[in-house]
DRENSE-928535 format. One record per residue (C-alpha): residue number from 1; x, y, z. Coordinates in Angstrom, 3 decimals. Example, Ala and Ser with C-alpha at 12.3 -4.5 7.8 and 13.67 -1.06 7.14 Angstrom:
BEGIN
 num     east    north       up
   1   12.300   -4.500    7.800
   2   13.670   -1.060    7.140
***
This chain:
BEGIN
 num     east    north       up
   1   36.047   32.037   10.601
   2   35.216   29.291   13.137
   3   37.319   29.599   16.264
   4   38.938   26.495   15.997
   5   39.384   25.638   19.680
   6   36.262   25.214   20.133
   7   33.230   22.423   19.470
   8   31.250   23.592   16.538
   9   28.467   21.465   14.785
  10   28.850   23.218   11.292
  11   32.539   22.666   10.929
  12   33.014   19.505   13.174
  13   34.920   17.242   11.127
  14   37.156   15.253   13.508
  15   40.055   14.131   10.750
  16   42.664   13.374   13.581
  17   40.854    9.536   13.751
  18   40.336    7.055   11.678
  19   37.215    6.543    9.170
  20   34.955    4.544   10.996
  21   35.169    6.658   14.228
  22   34.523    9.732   12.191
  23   31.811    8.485   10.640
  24   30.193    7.375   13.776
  25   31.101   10.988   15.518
  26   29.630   12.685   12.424
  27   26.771   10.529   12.720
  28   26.043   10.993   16.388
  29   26.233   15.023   15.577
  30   23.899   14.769   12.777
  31   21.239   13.035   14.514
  32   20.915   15.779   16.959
  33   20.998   18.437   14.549
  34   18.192   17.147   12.625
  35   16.100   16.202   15.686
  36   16.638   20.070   16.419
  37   16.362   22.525   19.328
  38   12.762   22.390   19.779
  39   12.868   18.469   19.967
  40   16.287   18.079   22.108
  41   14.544   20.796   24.732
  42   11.018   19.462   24.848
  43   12.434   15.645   25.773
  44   14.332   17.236   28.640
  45   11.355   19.730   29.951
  46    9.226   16.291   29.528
  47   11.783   13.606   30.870
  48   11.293   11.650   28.223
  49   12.883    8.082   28.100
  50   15.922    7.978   25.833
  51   14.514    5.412   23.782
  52   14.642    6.996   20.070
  53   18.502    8.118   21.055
  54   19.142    4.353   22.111
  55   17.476    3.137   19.049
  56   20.087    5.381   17.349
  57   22.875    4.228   19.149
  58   21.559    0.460   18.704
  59   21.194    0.646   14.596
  60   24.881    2.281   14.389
  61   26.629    0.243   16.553
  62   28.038    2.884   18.307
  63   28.680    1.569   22.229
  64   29.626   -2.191   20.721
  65   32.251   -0.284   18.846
  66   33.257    2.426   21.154
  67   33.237    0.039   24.382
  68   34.381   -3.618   23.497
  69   38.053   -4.126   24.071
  70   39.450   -6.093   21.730
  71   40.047   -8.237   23.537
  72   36.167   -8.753   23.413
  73   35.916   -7.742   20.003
  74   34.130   -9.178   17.458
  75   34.477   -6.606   14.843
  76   37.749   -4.865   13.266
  77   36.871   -0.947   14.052
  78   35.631   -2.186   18.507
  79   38.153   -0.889   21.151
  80   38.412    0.939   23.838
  81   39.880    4.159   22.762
  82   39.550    7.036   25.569
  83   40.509    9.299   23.098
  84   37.813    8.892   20.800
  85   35.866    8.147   23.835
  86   36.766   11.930   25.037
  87   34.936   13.243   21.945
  88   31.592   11.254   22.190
  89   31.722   12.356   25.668
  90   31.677   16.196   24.471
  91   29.518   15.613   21.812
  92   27.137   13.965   24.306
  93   27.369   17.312   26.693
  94   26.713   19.848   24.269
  95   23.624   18.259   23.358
  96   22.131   17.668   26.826
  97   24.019   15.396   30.163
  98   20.581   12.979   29.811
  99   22.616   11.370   26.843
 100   25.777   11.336   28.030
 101   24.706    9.961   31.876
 102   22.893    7.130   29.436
 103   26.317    6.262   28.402
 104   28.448    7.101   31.440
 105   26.635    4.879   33.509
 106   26.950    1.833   30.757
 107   30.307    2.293   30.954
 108   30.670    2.296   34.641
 109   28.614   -1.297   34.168
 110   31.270   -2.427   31.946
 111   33.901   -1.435   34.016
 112   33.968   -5.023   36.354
 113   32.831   -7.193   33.085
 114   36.090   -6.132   31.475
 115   38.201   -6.367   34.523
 116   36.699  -10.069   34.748
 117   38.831  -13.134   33.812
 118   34.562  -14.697   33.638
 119   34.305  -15.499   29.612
 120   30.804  -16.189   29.625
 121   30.342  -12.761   31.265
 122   32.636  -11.288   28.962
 123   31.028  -13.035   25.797
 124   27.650  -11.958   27.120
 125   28.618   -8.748   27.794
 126   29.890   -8.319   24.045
 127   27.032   -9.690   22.926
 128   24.780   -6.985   24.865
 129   26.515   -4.309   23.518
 130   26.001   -5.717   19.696
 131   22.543   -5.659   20.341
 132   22.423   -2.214   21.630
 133   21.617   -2.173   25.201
 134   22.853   -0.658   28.121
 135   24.840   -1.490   31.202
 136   24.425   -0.178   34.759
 137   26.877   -0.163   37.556
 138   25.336   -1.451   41.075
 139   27.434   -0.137   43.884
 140   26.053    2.771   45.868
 141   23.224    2.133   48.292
 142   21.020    4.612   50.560
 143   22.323    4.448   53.855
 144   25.612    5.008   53.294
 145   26.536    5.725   49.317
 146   29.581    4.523   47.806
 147   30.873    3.524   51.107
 148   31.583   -0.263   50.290
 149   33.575   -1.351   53.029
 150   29.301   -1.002   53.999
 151   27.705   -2.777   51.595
 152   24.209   -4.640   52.726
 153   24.127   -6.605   49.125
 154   24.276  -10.144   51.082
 155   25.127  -13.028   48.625
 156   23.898  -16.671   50.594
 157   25.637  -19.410   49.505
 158   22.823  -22.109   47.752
 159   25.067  -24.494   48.118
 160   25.183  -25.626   44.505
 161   28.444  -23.478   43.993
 162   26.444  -20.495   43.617
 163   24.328  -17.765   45.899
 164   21.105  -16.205   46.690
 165   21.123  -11.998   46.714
 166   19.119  -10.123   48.639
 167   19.744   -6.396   48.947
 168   19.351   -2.882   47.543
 169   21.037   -0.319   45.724
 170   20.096    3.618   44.874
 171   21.540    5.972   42.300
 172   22.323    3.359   39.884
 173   21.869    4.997   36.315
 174   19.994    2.624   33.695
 175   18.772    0.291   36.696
 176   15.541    0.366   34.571
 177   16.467   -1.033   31.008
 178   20.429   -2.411   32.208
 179   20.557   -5.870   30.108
 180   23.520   -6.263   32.487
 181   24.346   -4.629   36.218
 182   27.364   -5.124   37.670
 183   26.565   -5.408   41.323
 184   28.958   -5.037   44.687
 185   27.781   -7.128   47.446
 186   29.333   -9.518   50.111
 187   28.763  -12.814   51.554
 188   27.477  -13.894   54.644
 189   29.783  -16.732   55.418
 190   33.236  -14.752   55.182
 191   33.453  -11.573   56.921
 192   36.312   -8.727   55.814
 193   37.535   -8.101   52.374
 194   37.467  -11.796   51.245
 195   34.325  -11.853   51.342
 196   33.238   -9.247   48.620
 197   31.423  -10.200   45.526
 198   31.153   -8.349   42.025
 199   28.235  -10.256   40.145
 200   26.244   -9.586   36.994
 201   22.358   -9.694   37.641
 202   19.479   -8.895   35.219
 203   16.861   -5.910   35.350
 204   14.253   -8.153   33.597
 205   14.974  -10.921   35.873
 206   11.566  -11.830   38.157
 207   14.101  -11.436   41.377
 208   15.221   -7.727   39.959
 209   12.496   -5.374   41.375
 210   12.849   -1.554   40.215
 211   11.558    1.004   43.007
 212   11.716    4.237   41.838
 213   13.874    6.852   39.860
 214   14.726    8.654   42.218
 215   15.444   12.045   40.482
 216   12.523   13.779   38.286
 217   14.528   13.666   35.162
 218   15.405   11.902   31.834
 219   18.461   10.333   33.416
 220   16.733    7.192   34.853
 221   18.738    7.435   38.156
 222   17.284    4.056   39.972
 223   16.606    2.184   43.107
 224   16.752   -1.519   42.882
 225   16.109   -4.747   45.191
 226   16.987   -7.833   44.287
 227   15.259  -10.554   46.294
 228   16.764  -13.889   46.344
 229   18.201  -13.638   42.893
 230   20.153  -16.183   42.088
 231   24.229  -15.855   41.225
 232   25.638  -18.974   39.440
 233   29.217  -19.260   38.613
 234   28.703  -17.580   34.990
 235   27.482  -14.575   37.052
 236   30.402  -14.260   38.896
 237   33.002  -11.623   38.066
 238   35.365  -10.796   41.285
 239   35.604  -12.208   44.577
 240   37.308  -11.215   47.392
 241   39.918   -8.172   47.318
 242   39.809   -8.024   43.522
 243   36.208   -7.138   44.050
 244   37.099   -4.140   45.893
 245   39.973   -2.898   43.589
 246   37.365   -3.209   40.646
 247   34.919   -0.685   42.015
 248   37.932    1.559   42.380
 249   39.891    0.702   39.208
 250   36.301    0.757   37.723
 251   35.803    4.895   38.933
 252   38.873    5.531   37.477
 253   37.764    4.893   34.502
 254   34.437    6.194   34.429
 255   35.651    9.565   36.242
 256   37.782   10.672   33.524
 257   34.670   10.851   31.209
 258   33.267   14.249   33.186
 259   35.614   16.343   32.230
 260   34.504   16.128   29.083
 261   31.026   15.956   29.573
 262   31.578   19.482   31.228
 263   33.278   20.718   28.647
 264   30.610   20.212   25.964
 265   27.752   21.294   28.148
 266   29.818   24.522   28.004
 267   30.886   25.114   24.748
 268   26.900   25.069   23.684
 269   26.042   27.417   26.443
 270   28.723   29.707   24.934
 271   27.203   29.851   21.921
 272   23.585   30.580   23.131
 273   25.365   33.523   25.560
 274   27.781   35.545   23.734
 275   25.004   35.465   20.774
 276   22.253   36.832   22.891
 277   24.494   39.434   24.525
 278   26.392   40.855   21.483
 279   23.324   41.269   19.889
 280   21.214   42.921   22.667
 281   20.874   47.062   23.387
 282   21.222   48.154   26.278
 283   20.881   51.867   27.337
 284   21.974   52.013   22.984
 285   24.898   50.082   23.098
 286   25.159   46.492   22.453
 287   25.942   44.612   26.082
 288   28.873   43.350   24.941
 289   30.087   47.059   25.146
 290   30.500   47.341   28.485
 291   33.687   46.667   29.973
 292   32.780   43.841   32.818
 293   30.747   42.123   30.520
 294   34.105   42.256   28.274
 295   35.873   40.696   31.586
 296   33.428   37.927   32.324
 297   32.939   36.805   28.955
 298   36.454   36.710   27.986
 299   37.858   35.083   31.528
 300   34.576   32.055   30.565
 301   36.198   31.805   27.537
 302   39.252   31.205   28.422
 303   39.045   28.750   31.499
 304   36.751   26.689   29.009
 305   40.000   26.760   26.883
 306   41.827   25.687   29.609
 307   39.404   22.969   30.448
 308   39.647   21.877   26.677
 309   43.515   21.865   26.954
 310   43.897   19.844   30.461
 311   41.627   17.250   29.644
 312   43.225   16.492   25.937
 313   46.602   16.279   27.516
 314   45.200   14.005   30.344
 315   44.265   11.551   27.809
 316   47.550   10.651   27.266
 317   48.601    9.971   30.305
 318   45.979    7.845   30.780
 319   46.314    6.332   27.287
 320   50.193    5.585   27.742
 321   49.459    4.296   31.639
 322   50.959    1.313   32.868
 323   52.261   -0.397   35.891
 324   55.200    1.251   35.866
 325   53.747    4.812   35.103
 326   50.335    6.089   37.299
 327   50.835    9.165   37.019
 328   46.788    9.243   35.739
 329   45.898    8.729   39.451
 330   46.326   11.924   40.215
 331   45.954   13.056   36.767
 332   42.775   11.331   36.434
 333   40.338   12.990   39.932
 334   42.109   16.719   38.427
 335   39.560   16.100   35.438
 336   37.118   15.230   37.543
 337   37.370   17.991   40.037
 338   38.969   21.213   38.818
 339   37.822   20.344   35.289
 340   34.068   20.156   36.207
 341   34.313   22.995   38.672
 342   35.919   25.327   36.429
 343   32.806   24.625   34.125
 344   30.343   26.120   36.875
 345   32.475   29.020   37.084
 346   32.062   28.950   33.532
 347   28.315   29.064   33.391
 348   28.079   31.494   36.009
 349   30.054   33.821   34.556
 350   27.803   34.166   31.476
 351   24.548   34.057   33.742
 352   25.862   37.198   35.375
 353   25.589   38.344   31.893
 354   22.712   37.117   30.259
 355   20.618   37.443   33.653
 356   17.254   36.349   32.824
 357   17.615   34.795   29.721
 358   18.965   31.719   31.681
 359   16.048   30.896   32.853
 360   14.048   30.957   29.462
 361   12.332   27.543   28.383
 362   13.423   27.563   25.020
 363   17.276   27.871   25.595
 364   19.791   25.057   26.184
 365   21.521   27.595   28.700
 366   18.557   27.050   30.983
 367   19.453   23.030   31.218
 368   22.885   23.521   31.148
 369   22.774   25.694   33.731
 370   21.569   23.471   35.807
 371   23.368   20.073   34.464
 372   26.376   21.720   34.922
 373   25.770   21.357   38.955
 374   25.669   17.559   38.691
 375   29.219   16.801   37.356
 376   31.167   18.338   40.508
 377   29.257   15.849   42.159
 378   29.437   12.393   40.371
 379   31.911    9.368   40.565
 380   33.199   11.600   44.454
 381   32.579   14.860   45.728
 382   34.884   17.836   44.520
 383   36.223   17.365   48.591
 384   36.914   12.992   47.635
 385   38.548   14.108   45.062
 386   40.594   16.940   46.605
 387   42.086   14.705   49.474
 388   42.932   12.378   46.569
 389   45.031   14.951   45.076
 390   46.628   15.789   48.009
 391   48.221   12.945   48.478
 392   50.196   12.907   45.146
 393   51.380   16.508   46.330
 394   54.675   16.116   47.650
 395   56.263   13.707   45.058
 396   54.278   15.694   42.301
 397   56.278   19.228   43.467
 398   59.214   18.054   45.139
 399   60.521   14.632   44.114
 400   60.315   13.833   40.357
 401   61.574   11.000   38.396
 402   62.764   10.253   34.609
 403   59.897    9.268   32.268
 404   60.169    9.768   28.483
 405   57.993   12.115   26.966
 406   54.339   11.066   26.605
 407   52.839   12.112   23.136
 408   49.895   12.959   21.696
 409   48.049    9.880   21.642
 410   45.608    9.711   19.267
 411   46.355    6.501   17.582
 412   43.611    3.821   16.756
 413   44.965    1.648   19.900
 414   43.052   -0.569   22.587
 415   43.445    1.022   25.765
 416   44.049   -2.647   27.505
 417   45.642   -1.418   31.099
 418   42.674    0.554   32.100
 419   41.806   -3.063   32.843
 420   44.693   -4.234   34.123
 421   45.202   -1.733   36.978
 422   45.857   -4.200   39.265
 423   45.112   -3.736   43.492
 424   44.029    0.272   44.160
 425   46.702    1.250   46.775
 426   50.403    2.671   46.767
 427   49.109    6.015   45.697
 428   51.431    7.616   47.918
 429   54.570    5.670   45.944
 430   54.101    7.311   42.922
 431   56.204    9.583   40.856
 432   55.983   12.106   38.507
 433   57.931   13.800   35.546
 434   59.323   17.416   36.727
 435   56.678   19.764   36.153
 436   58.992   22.906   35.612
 437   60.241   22.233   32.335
 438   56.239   22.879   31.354
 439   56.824   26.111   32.632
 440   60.330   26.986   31.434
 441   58.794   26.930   28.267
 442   56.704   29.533   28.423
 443   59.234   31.678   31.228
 444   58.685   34.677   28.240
 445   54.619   34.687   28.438
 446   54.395   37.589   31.293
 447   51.456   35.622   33.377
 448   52.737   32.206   32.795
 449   55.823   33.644   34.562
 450   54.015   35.316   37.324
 451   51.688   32.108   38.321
 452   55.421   30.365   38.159
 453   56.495   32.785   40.864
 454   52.931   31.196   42.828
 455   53.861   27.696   41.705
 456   57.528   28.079   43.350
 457   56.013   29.648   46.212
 458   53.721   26.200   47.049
 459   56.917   24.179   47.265
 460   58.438   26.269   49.348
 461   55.431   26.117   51.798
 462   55.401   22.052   51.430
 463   59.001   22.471   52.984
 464   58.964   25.147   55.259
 465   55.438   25.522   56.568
 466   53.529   22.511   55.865
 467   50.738   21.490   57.850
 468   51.635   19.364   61.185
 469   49.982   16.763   62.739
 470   47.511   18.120   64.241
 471   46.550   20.059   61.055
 472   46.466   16.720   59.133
 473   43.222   16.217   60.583
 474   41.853   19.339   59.522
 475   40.085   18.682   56.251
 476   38.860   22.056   55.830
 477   42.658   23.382   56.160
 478   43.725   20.991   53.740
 479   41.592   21.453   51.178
 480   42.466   24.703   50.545
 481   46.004   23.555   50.226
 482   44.567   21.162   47.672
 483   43.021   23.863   45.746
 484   46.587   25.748   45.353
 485   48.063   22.309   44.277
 486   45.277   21.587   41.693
 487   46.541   24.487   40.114
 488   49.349   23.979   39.108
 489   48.975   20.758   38.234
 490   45.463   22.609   35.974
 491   48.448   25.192   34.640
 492   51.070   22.061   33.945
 493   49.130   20.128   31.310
 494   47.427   23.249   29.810
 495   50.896   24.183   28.822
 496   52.103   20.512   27.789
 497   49.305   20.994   25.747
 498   49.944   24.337   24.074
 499   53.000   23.729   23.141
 500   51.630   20.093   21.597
 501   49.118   22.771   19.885
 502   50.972   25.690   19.466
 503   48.304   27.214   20.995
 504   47.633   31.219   20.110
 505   50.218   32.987   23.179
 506   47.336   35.800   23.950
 507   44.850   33.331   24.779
 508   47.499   31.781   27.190
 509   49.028   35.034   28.601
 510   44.901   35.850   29.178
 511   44.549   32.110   30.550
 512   46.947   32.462   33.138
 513   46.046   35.723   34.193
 514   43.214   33.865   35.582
 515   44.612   31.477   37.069
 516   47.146   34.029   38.999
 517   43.829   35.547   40.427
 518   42.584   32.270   41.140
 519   45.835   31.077   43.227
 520   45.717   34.603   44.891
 521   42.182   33.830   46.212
 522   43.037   30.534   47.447
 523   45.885   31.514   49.439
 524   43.781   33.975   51.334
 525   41.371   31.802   52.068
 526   44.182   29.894   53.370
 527   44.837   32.399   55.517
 528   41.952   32.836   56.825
 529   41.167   29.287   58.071
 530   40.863   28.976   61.795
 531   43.414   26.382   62.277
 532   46.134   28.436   60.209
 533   49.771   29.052   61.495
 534   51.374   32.400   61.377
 535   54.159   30.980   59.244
 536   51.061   29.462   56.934
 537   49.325   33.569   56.839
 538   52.108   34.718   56.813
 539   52.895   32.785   53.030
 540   49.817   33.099   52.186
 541   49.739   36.946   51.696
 542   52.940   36.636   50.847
 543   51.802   34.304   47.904
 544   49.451   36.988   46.684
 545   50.297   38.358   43.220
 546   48.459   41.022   40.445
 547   48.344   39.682   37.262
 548   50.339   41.409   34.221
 549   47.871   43.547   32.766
 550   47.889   44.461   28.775
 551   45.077   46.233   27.552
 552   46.351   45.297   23.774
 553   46.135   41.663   24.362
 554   42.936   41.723   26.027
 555   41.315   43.434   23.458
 556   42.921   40.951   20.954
 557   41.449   37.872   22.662
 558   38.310   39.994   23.150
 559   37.672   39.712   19.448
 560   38.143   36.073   19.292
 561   35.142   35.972   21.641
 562   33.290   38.391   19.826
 563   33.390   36.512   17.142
 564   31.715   33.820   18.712
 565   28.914   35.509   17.975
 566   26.389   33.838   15.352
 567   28.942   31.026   14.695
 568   26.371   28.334   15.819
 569   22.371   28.220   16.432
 570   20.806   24.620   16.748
 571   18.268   24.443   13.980
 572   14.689   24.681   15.492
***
């Protein structure tokens, strides 16, 4: 029987949307599989263009549907759904990140066009979409990355109500085929934050020159100069301030999409690993015989459960956002950084087993192995996103509000405030739902009870031996304080979600065994940074707990696992 938690070609049959979606995620799924294995590996060994998968994506209509608003709309089935988003996103990862990055990076491009109160951008936009191309998002540059207070993109007024742009940008994915890039640039006759710019340029435009891709890959990952191209009030889509707050409300957007990403990636590895180790001998036993391989192939199993779990429940929040509720700002860089990172620890954890058969040529484990490095490090660096958490972390532990429940959104609705997120500050202002009751739930699940005793332990830290002043400057201290609050914040939603799911209580008891080893290792690392207190060691061994060890519930989520086994081989 086909472990139902997780992503499996042969039984995928996602009923919880409605017909049109399914068809199109059906679709998307079938295309790979009959492409097969050989086919999906030999593009990526080659770096093939992603022509034949656009082509696809063109004849179905799958971005105009998935990524018009409707708002924009000009069919019944187009809006912008993150839910169903989510699951293209997987889909996209467990076939190879090339795809996905194709689509990521679109959406990114959209992100400004949608925020825009431009019509003729927005109607050409729309229109771009129906006829199956793709969008890029112009904002980093090479001297100094997404830094935009920075930017060297230097719009000349012509005089005529419009400008002439002169500058270039690196790392923009799509740069080569983009029918539209939203650009970030400034002008030269107002200095400070009036004087930004977000305008839509061309990449077959004669003033559009493409450089280079700058990474040896499928992904076309460009460098781009425009030189004197001309911006007329059509091209226009923020000016000023709102410029600014749409390259941030724009990576909110687009950040969320990793998780998932990661997640898929994973899920196919998993297949390819607990296959080739069940079924190879080793010194006449089968590998999977031996009790650390048990360990490490049970504890990936279970964090990419709790990956799976976190990042549907985030989708609510941000589904059910609005100005009055943020709580996806902090919910949002979580998926981003401790859902991506857990999916390297995933990865590694079955390369320690399968050792060299990682590294074989005709394997997807050998690309995801490798892909799986790049998500960490998109849209902000695991440390961006880290001081982004941290600032959510009093309020989040200490200080919560009244909200009514959030449900499980999965409803065929138009996600409209993801562009209506209005100026990118306050983070510090908002407030959260009390993150116990998650907990109190599950007080009778032995581990979810001893990470509890963890959880309680970080708020009385934030009150009795938080960092000072001094310490505030000290990045490398805080970030390990980050990495204790990420967790429960990881642990909060995975058990929103469980009990949404009723979720199997061995796989969670073995989940949060984890998790109590994981919060264990971050407090001594706490305690070992230079600038630490003796009232911060001193909690942090104090912090320290063993898991609750039961060898009859191990065992019991060790067969789930072993069942993996065989469940899914792409077709050659």
């Amino acid at each position: 029987m086909a472990d139902s938690l997780l992503f499996n070609p042969r039984t995928y049959d996602p009923a919880q949307f409605d017909p049109e979606t399914r068809r199109l995620l059906r679709a998307t799924v079938d295309w790979f599989e009959d492409r097969g294995k050989r086919r999906l590996i030999e593009d990526y060994r080659t770096r093939a263009w992603l022509a034949d998968f656009l082509a696809f994506a063109a004849k179905e209509g799958l971005f105009a549907t998935f990524l018009t608003p409707a708002s924009a709309a000009g069919q019944e089935d187009q809006r912008w759904d993150t839910a169903r988003i989510a699951a293209l996103n997987e889909i996209f990862g467990f076939y190879g990140l090339d795809y996905w990055y194709a689509w990521q990076v679109t959406i990114l491009g959209l992100g400004p066009v949608w925020q825009s109160d431009n019509a003729a951008a927005r109607a050409r936009a729309a229109e771009l979409l129906a006829q199956g191309e793709v969008f890029a998002f112009g904002l980093s540059e090479k001297t100094h990355g997404a830094d935009i207070y920075s930017t060297d993109m230097l719009l000349t007024p012509d005089g005529n109500g419009g400008f002439s742009a002169t500058g270039s940008k690196y790392y923009i994915g799509n740069g080569n085929a983009a029918g539209l890039v939203s650009v970030f640039g400034r002008r030269t006759d107002i200095d400070g934050p009036d004087g930004y710019v977000f305008f839509a340029a061309d990449s077959r435009h004669s003033a559009y020159h493409l450089v280079k891709n700058v990474v040896d890959s499928s992904k076309y990952v460009s460098e781009f100069r425009l030189e004197n191209y001309p911006v007329g009030p059509d091209d226009v889509l923020h000016t000023g301030r709102a410029a600014f707050d749409a390259a941030l409300n724009t990576v909110n957007v687009g950040k969320f999409n990793l998780c998932t990403a990661s997640i898929g990636i994973c899920e196919h590895a998993m297949y390819e690993a607990i296959t080739h180790a069940h079924n190879r001998i080793l010194y006449g036993r089968p590998v999977t015989a031996f009790p650390h391989v048990r360990r490490e192939l049970a504890d990936a199993y279970v964090r990419l459960v709790g990956m799976k779990l976190f990042s549907d429940r985030a989708v609510d929040y941000f589904r059910s956002a609005s100005s009055d509720d943020r709580r996806y700002l902090l919910f949002n860089p979580m998926t981003k950084m401790k859902v991506t990172t857990e999916g390297e620890k995933v990865i590694d954890l079955m390369w320690d087993v399968i050792a060299a058969k990682g590294f074989e040529k005709d394997t997807y484990f050998a690309q995801a192995a490798v892909e799986i490095r790049g998500l960490p490090k998109l849209e902000g660096t695991v440390h961006v996103n880290l001081a982004l958490i941290l600032k959510f972390m009093r309020n989040h532990l200490l200080n919560p509000a009244e909200f009514a429940p959030v449900p499980t959104r999965l409803d065929a609705a138009d996600d409209t405030f993801l562009f209506e997120q209005g100026p990118a500050r306050g983070l510090g202002s908002v407030r959260f739902h009390d993150w116990r009751p998650a907990y109190d739930a599950y007080e009778a699940v032995p581990n979810v009870a001893r990470f509890r005793e963890q959880a309680d332990a970080l708020c009385e830290f934030v009150t009795t031996a938080a960092p000072d002043e001094a310490q505030s400057r000290d990045l490398d201290l805080l970030l390990a304080v980050g990495q204790l609050f990420a967790l429960v914040v990881h642990g909060q939603l995975i058990l929103e979600q469980a009990r949404l799911t009723d979720l199997d209580q061995d796989v969670l008891d073995e989940l949060f065994s984890v998790l109590v080893r994981d919060f264990s290792a971050y407090a001594i690392e706490l305690h070992g940074k230079d600038s630490a207190t003796e009232a911060q060691q001193s909690w942090a061994l104090g912090a320290v707990r063993r898991p609750v060890v039961d060898e009859a519930r191990s065992a019991r989520v060790w067969e789930r696992v072993e069942a993996l086994s065989g469940e899914y081989d792409m077709a050659p």
